[in-house]
N, C-alpha and C positions, 0 to 999 in steps of 0.2 A: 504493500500500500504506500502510496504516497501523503506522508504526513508532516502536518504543521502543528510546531508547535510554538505555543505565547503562553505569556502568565502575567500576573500584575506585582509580582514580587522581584522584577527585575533579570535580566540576564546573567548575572553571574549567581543568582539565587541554588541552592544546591535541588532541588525540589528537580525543575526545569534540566540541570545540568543533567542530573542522574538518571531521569527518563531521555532525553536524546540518547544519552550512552547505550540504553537498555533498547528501545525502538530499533535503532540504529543497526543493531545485529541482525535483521529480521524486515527492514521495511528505508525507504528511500526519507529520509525526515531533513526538514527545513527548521531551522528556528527563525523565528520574528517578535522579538521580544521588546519590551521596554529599557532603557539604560540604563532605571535605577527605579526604586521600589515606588511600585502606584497604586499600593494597598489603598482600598475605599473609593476611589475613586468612583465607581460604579461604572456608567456606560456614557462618561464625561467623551465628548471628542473636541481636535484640535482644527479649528478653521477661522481663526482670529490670526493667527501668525503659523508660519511654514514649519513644517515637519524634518528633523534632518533625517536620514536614514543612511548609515554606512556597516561595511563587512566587520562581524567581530568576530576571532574568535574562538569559541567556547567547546568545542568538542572534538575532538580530531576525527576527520574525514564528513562534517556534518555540516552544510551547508550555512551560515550562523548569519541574522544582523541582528544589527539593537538602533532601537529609535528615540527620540524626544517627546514621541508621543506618549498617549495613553494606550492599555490593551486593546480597546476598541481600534485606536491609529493602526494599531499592528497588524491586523486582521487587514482593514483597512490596505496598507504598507505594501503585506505580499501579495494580496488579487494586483495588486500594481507593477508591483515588481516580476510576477510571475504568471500571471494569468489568473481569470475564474472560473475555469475549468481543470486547475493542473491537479489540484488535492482529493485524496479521496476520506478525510476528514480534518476537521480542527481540534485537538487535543490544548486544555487551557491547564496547566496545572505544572508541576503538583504544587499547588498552593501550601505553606506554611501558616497551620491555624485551616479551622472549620470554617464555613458557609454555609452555615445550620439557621431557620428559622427567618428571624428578619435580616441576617446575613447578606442573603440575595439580593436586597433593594441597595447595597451598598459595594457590593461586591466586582470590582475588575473582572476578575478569573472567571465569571458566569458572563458577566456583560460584553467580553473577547470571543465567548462561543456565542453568544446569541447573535453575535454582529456576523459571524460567519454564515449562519443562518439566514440572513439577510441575504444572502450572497450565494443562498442555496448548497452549501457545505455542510453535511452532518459534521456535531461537535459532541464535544462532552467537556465538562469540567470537572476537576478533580482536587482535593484537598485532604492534607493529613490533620485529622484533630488531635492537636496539641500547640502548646505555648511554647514548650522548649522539646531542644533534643528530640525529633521527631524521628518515627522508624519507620524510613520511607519504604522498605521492601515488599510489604506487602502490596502495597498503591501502585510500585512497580509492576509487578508478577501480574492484579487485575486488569490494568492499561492494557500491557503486552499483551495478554489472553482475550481479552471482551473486546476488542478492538477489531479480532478477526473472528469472533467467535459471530457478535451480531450481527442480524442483517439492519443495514443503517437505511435500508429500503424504506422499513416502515415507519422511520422518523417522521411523524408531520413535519409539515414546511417550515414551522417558526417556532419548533420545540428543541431543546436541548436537555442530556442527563446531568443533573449535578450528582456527584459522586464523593461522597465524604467518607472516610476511613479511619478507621482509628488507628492509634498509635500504637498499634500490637504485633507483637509476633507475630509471625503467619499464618502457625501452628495454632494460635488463640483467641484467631476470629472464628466466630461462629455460625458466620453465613453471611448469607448477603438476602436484604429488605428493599423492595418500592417501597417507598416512602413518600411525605409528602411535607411541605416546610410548614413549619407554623409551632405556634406557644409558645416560643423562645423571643422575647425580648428583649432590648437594651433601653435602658434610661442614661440619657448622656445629660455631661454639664463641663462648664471650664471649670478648673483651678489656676487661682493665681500665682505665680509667681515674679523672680526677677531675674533678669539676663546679667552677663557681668558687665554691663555698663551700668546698672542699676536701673533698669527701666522694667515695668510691667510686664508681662507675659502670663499668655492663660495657655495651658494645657486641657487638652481635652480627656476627661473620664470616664468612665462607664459602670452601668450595674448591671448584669444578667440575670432578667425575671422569666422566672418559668411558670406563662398563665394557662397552660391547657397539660394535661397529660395522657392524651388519645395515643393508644400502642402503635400506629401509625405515622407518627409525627418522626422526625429525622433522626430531632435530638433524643430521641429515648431509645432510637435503635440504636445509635453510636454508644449510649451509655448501658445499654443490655452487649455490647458487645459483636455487633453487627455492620457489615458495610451500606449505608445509606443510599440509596438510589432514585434519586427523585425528578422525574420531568418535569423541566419549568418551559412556559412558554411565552414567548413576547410580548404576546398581547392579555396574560392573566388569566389564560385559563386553559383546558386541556381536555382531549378526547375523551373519554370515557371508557370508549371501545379502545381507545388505544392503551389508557392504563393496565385492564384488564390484561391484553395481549402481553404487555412489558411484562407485568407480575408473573405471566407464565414462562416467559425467556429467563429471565432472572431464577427460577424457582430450578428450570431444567440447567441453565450454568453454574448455578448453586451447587448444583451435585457433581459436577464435573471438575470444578472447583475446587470445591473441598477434598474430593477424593482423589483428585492426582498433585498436589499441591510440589508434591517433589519429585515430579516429573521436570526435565527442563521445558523451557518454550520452545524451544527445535521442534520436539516430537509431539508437544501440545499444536502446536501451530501447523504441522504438516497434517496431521489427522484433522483438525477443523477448517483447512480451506475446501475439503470435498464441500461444504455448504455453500460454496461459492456467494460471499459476503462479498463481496468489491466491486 
């Protein structure tokens, strides 16, 4: 497959570095990333002033640039640089930190694949939950595998998967859940302080409220232990018939999944192109 990958964590972010390296073995990958972290951002774009875009780079043998934009730019960057037909997905991740709940209304790494969407490219976006020290192999091993394993066919036009993982052993995830975002909120505020010149400055803070706890919801699969799977769609809302459909894909990669786990991707990946996904 021919893949793109962007994040809002920046180019040299390790998340992004270590799926190129892993892709790469197995599949033709591009990166288009941002030059320095554009956590939050959401699906902000650049058209008040020019965009730089030059080669960095980050992988050996992997195609690499970093821009001045945002994620969205990036997505943006390579239909430009390369065509709207050349990809046969947008890969956004692996984000550092979840995009659980009301995550998604702020979130780059989601807002990089919906923009791909736009553009008629299946996407997905991917993030490890945790604050520190993240163990990104797991989020590895599911990219690499789900990527050939689904048909990206059935993607409606203006949906994309966000995909949250926890921060576990491989060995100690418990499956993988459709989900759906919601009951996870933040309450934010400034804090003040002072710069060393002596002058004001507010930092921004947050409190994480958990108003719903439906076994469906993102953040209770990530905290039962579970990989998150949840279709968002551009415009707020989503098939029905197609959720159901995903739940069953998911349920049957679930077992295939767990039960060859330490198998490598060579011989997982040769046995599931007979599906002809691409």
């Amino acid at each position: 497959m021919k893949v793109l990958l962007t994040n809002d964590d920046g180019i040299e972010a390790a998340g992004i570095r270590l799926l190129a390296r892993r892709l790469a073995l197995n599949h033709d990958v591009t990166v288009v990333a941002p030059e320095g972290n554009r956590s939050g951002v959401s699906h902000s774009i650049t058209w008040l002033t020019p965009v730089r875009i030059r080669e960095k780079a980050t992988v050996e043998g992997v195609n690499s640039f970093c821009t001045s934009g945002t994620p969205a730019d990036c997505v943006v960057a390579a239909s430009t640089l390369f065509g709207d037909n050349v990809f046969d997905i947008v890969v956004s991740g692996i984000n550092h930190g979840q995009n659980l709940g009301v995550d998604i209304r702020y979130s780059g790494t989601i807002s990089a694949a919906l923009e791909a969407r736009t553009l008629g490219i299946p996407a997905i976006a991917v993030s490890v939950v945790s604050d520190e020290n993240p163990d990104f192999l797991a989020a590895l091993d599911f990219v690499d595998k789900f990527i050939l394993y689904y048909d990206w066919r059935k993607l409606p036009r203006y949906t994309v998967l966000n995909v949250n993982v926890p921060s576990l052993p491989r060995q100690n995830i418990r499956g993988i859940a459709r989900t759906r975002p919601g009951g996870l909120v933040k309450r934010r505020w400034f804090e003040k302080n002072t710069n060393e010149w002596g002058e004001p400055v507010y930092w921004m803070r947050r409190e994480i409220i958990y108003e719903l706890e439906e076994s469906d919801l993102d953040f209770k699969c990530i905290k039962a232990g579970f990989i998150s799977v949840s279709p968002i769609d551009f415009f707020q809302s989503c098939d029905e018939i197609y959720v159901e459909d995903l739940e069953s894909d998911l349920r049957s990669f679930n077992e295939i999944w767990l039960d060859r786990f330490d198998r490598n991707a060579r011989e997982f990946s040769s046995e599931r192109r007979l599906k002809d996904t691409v």
